[in-house]
LOVEXBA-775179 format. One line per 10 residues: their letters; for each residue x, y, z of N, C-alpha, C. Coordinates in steps of 0.2 Angstrom, whole numbers, plus 5000, padded with zeros to 4 digits. Last residue first. Example, Ala and Ser with C-alpha at 12.3 -4.5 7.8 and 13.67 -1.06 7.14 Angstrom:
% LOVEXBA-775179
sa) 5064/4989/5035/5068/4995/5036/5064/5000/5039 ~ 5066/4972/5039/5062/4978/5039/5066/4984/5039
//
This chain:
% LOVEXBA-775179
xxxxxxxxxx) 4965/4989/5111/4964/4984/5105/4962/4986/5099 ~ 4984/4990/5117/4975/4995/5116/4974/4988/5109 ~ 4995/4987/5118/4989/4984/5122/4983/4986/5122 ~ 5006/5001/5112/5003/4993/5115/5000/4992/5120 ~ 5005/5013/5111/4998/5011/5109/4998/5004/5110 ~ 5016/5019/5114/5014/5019/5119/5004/5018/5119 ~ 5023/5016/5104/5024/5013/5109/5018/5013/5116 ~ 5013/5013/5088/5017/5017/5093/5020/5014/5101 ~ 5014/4998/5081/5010/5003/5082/5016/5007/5087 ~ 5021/4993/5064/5024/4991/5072/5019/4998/5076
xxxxxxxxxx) 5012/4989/5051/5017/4992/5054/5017/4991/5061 ~ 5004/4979/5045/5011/4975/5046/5013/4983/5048 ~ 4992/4985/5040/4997/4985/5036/5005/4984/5039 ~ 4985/4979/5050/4984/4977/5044/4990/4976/5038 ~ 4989/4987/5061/4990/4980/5060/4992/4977/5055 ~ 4987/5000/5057/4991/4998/5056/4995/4993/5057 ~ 4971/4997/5060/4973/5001/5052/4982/4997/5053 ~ 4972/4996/5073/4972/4989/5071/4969/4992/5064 ~ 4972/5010/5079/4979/5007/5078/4979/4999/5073 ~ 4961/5016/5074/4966/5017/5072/4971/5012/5071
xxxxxxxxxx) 4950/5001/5083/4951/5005/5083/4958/5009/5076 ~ 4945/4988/5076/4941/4993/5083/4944/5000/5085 ~ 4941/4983/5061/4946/4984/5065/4941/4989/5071 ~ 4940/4971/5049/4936/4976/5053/4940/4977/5058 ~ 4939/4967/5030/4943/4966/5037/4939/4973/5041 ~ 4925/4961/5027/4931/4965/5027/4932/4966/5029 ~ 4912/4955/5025/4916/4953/5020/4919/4956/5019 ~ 4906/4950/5040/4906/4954/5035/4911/4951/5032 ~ 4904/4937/5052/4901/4937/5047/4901/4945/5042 ~ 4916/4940/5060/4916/4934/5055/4910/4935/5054
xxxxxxxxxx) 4915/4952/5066/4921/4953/5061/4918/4946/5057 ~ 4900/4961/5070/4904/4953/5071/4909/4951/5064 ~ 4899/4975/5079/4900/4973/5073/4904/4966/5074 ~ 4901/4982/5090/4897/4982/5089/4895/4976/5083 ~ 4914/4991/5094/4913/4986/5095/4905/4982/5093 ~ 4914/5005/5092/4908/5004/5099/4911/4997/5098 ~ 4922/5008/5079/4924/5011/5087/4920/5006/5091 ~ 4925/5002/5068/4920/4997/5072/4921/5001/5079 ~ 4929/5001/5050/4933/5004/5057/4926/5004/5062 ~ 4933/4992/5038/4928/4994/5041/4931/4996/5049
xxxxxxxxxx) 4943/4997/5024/4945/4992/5029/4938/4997/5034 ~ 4946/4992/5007/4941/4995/5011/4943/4992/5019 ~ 4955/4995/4993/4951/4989/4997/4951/4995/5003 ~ 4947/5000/4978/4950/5002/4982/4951/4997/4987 ~ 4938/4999/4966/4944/4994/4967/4950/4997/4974 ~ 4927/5006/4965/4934/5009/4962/4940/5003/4963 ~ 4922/5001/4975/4917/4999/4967/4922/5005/4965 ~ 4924/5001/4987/4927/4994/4984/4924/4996/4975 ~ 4924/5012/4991/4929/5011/4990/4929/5006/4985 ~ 4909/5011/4993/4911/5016/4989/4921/5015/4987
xxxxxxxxxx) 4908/5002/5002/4905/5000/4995/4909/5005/4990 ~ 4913/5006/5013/4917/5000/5012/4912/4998/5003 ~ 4907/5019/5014/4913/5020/5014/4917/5013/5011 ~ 4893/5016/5014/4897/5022/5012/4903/5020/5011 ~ 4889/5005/5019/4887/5004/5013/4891/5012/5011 ~ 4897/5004/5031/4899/4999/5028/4895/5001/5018 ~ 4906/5017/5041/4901/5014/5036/4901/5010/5029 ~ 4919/5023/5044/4914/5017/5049/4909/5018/5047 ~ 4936/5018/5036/4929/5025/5038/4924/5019/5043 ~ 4948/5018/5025/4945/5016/5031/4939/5021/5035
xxxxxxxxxx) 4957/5011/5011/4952/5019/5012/4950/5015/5018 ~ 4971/5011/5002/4968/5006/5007/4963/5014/5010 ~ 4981/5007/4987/4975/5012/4992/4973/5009/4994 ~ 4984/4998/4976/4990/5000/4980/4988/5007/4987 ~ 4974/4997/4966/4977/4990/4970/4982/4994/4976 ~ 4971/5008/4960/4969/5005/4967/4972/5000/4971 ~ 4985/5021/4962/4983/5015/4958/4977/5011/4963 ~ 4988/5039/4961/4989/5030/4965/4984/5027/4960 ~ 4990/5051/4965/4993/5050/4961/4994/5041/4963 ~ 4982/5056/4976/4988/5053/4976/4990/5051/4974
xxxxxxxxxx) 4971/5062/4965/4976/5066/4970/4981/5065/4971 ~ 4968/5051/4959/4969/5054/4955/4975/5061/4960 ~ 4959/5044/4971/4965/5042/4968/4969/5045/4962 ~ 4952/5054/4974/4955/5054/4978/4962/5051/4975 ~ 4944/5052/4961/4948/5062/4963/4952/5059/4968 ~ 4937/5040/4966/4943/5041/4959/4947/5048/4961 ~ 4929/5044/4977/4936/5040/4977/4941/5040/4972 ~ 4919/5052/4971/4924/5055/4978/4932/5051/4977 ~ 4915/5044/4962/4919/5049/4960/4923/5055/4966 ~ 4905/5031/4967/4914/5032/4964/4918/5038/4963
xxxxxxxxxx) 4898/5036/4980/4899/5037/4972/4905/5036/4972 ~ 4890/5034/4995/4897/5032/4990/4899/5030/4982 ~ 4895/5050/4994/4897/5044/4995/4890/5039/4995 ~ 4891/5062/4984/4892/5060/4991/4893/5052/4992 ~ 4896/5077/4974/4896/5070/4974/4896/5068/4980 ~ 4905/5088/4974/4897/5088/4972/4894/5081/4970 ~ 4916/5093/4979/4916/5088/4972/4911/5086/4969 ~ 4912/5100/4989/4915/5102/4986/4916/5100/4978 ~ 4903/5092/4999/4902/5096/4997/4903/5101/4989 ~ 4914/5079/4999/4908/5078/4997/4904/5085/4993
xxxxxxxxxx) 4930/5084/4999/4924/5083/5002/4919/5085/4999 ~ 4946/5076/4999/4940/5077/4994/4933/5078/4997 ~ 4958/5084/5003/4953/5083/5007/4948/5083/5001 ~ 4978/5080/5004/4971/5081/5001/4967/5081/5005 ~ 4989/5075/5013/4991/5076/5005/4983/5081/5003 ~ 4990/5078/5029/4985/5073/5024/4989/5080/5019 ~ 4998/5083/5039/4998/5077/5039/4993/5074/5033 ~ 4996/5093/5042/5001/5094/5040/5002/5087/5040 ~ 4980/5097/5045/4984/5097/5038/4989/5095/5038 ~ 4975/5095/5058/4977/5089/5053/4982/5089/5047
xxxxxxxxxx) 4973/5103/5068/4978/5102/5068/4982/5096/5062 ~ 4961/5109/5070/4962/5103/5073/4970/5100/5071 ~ 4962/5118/5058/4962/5120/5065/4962/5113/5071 ~ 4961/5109/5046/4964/5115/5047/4968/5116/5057 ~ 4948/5103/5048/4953/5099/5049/4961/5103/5050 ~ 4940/5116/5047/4940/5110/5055/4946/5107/5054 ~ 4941/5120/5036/4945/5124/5041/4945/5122/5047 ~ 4936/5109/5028/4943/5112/5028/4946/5115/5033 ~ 4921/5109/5032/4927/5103/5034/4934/5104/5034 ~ 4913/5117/5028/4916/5119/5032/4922/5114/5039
xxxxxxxxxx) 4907/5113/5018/4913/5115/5015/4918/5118/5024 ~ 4900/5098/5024/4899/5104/5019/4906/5106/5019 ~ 4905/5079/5021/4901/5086/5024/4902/5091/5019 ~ 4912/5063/5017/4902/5067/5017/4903/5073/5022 ~ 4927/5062/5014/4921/5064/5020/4915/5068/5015 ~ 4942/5058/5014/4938/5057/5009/4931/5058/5014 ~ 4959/5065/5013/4952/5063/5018/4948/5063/5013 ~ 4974/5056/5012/4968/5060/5008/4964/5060/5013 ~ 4993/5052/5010/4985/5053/5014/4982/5057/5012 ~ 5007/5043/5005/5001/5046/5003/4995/5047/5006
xxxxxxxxxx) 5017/5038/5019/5011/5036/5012/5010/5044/5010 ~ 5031/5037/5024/5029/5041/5019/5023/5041/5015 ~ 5030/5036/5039/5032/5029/5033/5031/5033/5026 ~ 5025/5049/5044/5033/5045/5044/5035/5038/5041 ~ 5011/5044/5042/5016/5049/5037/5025/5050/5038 ~ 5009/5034/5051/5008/5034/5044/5013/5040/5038 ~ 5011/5040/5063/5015/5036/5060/5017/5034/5051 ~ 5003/5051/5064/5012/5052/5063/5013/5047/5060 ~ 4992/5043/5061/4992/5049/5057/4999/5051/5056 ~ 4992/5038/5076/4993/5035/5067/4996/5037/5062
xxxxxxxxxx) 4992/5049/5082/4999/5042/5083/4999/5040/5076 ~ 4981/5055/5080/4987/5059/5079/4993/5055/5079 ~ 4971/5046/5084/4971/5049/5076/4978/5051/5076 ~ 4967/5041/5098/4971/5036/5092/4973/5041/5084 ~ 4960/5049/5103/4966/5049/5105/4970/5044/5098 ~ 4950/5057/5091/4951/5052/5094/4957/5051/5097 ~ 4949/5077/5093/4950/5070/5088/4951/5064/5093 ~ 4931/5086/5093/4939/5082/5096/4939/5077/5093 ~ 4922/5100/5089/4925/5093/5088/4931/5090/5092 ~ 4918/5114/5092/4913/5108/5091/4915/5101/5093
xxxxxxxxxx) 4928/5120/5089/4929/5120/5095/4923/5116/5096 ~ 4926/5120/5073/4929/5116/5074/4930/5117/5081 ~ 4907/5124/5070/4915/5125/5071/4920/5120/5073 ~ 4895/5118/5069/4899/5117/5062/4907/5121/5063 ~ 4888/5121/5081/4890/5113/5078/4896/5113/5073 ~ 4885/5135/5078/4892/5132/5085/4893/5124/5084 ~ 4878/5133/5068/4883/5136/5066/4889/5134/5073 ~ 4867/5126/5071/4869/5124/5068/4877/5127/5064 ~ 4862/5135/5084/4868/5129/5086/4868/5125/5080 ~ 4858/5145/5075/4863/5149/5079/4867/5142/5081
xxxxxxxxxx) 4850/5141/5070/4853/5142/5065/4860/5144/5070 ~ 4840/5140/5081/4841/5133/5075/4848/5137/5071 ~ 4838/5152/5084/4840/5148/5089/4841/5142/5087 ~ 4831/5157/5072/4837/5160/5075/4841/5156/5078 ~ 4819/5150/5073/4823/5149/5068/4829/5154/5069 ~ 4813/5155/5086/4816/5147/5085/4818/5148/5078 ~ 4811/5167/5082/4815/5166/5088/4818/5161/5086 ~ 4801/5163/5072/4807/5170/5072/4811/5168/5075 ~ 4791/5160/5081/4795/5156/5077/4801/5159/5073 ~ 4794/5161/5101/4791/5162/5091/4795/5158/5086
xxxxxxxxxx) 4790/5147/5109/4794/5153/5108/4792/5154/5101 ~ 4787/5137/5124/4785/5144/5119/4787/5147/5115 ~ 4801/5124/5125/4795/5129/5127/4792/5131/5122 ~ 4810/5117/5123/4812/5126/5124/4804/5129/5124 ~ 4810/5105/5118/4814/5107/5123/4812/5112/5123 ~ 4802/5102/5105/4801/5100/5110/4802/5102/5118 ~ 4814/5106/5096/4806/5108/5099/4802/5107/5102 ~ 4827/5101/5095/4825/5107/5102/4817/5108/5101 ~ 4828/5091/5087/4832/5090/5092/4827/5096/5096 ~ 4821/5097/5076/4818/5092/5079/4824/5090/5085
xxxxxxxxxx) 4832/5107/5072/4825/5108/5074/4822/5104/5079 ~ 4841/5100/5072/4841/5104/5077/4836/5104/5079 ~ 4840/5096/5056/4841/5090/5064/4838/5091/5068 ~ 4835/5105/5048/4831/5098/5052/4833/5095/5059 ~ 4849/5108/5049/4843/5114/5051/4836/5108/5053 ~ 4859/5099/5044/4856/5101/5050/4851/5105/5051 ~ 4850/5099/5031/4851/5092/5036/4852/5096/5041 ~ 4854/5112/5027/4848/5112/5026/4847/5103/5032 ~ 4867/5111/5024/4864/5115/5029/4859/5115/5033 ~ 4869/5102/5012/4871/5099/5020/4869/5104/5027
xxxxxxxxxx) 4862/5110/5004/4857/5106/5008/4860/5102/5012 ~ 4872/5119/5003/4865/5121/5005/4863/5116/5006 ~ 4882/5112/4996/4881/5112/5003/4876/5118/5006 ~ 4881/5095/4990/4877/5101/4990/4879/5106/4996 ~ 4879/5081/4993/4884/5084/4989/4883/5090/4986 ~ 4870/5076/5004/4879/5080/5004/4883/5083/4999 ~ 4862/5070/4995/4861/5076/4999/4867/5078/5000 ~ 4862/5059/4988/4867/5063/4986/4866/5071/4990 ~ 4850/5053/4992/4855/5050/4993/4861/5053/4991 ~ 4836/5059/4996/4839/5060/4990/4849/5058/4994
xxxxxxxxxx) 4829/5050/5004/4823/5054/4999/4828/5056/4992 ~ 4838/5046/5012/4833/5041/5009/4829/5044/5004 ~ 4842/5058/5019/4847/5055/5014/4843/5051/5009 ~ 4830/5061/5025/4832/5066/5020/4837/5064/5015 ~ 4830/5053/5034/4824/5051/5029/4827/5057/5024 ~ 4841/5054/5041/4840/5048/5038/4834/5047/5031 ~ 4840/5067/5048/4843/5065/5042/4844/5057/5038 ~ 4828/5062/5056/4827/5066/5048/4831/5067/5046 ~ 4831/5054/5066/4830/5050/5059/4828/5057/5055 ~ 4840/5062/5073/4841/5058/5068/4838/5053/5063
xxxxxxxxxx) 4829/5066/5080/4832/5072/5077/4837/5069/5069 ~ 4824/5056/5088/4821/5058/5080/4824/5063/5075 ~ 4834/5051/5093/4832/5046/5089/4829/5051/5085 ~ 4836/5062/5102/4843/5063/5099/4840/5055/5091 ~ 4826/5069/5113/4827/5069/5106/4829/5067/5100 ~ 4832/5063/5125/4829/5058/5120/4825/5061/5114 ~ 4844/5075/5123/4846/5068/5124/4841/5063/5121 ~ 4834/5083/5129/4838/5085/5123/4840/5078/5120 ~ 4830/5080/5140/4824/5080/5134/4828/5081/5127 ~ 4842/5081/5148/4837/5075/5146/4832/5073/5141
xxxxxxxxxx) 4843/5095/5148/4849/5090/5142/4846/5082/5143 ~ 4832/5107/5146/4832/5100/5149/4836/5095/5146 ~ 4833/5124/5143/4834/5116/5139/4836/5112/5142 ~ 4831/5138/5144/4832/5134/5148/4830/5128/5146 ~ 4834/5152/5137/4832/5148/5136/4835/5141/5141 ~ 4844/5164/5133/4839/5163/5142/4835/5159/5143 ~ 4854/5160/5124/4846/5166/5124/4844/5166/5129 ~ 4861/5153/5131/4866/5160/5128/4859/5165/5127 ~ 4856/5142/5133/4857/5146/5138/4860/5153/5135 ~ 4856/5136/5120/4848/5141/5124/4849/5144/5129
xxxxxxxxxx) 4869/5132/5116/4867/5138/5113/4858/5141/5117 ~ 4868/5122/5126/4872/5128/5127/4871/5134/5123 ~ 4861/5114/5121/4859/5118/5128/4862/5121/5131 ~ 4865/5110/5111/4861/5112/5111/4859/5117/5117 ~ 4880/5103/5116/4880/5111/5112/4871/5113/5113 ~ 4873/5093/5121/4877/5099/5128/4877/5106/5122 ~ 4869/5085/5111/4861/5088/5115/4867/5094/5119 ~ 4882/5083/5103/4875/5088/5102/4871/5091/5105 ~ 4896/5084/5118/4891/5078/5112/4885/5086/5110 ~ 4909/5095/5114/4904/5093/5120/4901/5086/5115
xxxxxxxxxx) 4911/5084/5103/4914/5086/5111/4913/5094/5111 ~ 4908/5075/5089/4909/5081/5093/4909/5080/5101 ~ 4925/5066/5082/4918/5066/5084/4917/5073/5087 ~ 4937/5061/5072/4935/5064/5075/4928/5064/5076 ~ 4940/5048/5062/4947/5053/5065/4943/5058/5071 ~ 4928/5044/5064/4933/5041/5062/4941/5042/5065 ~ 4916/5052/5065/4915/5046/5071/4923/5042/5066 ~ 4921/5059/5050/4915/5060/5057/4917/5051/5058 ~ 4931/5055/5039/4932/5062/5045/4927/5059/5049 ~ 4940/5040/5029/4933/5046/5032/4934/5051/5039
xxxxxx) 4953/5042/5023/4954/5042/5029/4945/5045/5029 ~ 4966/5032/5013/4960/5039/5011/4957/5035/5020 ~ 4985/5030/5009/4978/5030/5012/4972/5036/5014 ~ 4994/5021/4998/4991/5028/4998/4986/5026/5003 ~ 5003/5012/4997/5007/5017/4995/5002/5024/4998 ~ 5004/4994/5000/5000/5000/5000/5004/5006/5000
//
């Protein structure tokens, strides 16, 4: 392997606070007083409409008006319930205000395992890409999280107007690093995004499994738990101070 493409959300990073703490922190900024328990059992329907918005149009990300437009759903249905009376003025204020504190990068943290690999990988010299379903304001997250100086590229969804898992996120990426498929390894934690959309360019696919949730013998690809079991795969020696993590 010469070249590795990397998905972003729940892979290299998540958000921190979690959603429902950002939400009740942006109603505390208005005088709104949000129940992070009501916010919390939210969290199933607030997700299923970007489920039912991807279902309706499965290239949603590839746009970033309507990756805007996903969260302004999300939210919505995450805080209407929680905040009481308020106009609707108000609440579309109060929707746009924590879909913009979501979309900063003091929103996010990287997984303890990202920055070991990430060195390591790039002190073997690959080639690294992120390959990510968001809007355009992935650049200056990964930017300010401290990534660029570590990835070659960032093909993202928004920008290339393509959402996974379309081949043409992957071909741009293999075109970026100047690679071949046989010789790119792409890793994310979606099996029909990310382990289909690699595999239908020839790329091979490695499924990344953080919760453990997933039974490596019945999928059809290798599945690892965390970062460092990427650099199992590829026969590298992990950090020192990442023996015994699984």
């Amino acid at each position: 392997m010469r070249a590795v493409f990397f998905d972003v959300g729940f892979t290299l990073l998540s958000s921190k606070p979690t959603i429902p703490e950002i939400a009740r922190r942006v109603c505390a900024e208005v005088g709104i007083e949000a129940d992070l328990g009501c916010l919390e059992r939210q969290v199933p329907a607030a997700e299923a409409v970007i489920k039912s918005t991807v279902r309706q149009d499965p290239q949603a990300w590839a746009d970033n008006a309507a990756v805007n437009a996903i969260w302004v759903g999300y939210f919505a249905a995450l805080l209407r319930p929680c905040v009481g009376e308020i106009g609707e003025d108000a609440f579309a204020a109060l929707v746009a205000r924590a879909v913009a504190v979501f979309d900063h990068y003091a929103s996010y943290a990287l997984y303890p395992d990202a920055l070991p690999v990430l060195g390591t990988l790039r002190g073997r010299g690959y080639t690294m890409g992120v390959v990510s379903d968001w809007g355009m304001s992935l650049v200056p997250i990964i930017a300010e999280l401290g990534l660029t100086r570590y990835f070659d590229f960032a093909v993202v969804s928004a920008a290339v107007q393509h959402a996974k898992p379309h081949p043409t996120l992957f071909e741009t990426a293999l075109r970026r690093a100047d690679a071949i498929p046989d010789y790119a390894v792409h890793i994310g934690d979606s099996y029909v995004l990310d382990v289909l959309g690699a595999r239908s360019v020839g790329i091979t696919p490695v499924l990344l499994d953080r919760p453990g949730k997933i039974d490596a013998a019945v999928v059809d690809v290798p599945v690892v738990r965390d970062l460092y079991g990427l650099l199992d795969l590829l026969e590298i020696p992990r950090p020192d101070h990442a023996d015994g993590q699984a």
